[in-house]
C-alpha positions as CSV (number, residue, x, y, z in Angstrom):
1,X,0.0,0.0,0.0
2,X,2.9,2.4,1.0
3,X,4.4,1.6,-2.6
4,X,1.5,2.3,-4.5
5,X,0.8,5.8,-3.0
6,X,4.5,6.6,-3.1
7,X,4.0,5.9,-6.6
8,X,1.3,7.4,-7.2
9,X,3.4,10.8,-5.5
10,X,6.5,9.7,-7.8
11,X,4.6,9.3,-11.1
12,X,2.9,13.2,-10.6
13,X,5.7,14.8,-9.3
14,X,7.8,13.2,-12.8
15,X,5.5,14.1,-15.1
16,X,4.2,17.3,-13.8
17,X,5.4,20.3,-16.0
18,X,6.3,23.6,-14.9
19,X,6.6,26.2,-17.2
20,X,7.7,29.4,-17.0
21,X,9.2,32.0,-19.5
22,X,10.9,35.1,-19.9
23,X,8.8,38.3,-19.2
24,X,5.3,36.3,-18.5
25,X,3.0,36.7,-15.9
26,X,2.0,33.5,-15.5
27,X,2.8,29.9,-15.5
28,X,1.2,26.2,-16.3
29,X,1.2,23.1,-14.1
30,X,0.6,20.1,-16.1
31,X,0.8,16.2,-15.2
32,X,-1.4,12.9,-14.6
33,X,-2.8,11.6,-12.3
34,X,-2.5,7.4,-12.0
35,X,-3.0,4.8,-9.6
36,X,-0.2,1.8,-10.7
37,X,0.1,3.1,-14.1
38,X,-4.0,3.1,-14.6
39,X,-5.2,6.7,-15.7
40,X,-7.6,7.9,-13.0
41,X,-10.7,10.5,-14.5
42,X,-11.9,12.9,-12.2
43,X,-9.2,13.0,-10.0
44,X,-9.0,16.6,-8.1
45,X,-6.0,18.6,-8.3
46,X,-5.6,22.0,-6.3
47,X,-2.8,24.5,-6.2
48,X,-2.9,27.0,-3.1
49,X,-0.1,30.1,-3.5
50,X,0.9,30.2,0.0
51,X,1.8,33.7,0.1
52,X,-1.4,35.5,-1.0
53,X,-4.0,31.8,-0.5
54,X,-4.9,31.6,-4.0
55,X,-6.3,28.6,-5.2
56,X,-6.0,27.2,-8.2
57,X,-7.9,23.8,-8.9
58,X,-9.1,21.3,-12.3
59,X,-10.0,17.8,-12.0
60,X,-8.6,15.2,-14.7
61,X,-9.3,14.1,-17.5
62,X,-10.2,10.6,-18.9
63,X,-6.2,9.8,-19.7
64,X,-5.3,11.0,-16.5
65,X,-4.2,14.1,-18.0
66,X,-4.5,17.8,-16.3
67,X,-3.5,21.4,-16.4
68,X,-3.2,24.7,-14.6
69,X,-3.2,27.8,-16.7
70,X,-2.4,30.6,-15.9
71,X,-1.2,30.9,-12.5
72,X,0.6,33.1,-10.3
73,X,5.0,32.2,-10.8
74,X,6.8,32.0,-8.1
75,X,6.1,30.4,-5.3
76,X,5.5,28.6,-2.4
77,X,3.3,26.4,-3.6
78,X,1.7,23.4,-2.4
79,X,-0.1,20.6,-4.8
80,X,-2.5,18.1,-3.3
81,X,-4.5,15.6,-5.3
82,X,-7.5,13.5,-4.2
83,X,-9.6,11.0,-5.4
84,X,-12.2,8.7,-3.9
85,X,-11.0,5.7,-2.0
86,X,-7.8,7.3,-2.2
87,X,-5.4,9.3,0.3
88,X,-4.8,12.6,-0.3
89,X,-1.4,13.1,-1.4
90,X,0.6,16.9,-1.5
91,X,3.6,18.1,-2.4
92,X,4.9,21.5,-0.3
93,X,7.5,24.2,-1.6
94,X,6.8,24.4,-5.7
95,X,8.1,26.9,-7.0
96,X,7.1,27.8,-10.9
């Protein structure tokens, strides 16, 4: 069980894309979402800027697949993803 979630935490944080560019505003946070390599749909993903509490939040889609436009650079942030029957899992000090 401890495997799977870690996992779970390893597989988002790989193949979650930050973006950021020269002279933009904002920034993208793209990844999937998969329990032991199975796409999960409808999974909810939230981003909360620490310093000014804003929150940024999508849900998946069918592959698994989701994305953040246009958010705040910088950073702290911290990602949390949940899905029924599952534990929540977060990742603190992002930065984009």
């Amino acid at each position: 069980m401890i495997m799977r979630k870690m996992h779970f935490l390893t597989l988002l944080l790989l193949l979650t894309g930050f973006v950021t560019r020269a002279q933009e505003t904002t920034s993208e946070i793209q990844g999937v979402v998969t329990d032991d390599k199975v796409p999960l749909n409808g999974a909810t993903v939230t981003a909360i800027h620490l310093p000014t509490g804003t929150r940024y939040s999508t849900t998946s889609r069918k592959d698994g697949l989701f994305n953040l436009a246009n958010v705040r650079i910088g950073g702290p942030y911290t990602i949390a993803v949940s899905f029924v029957g599952h534990k929540e899992e977060k990742q603190d000090d992002v930065f984009l």
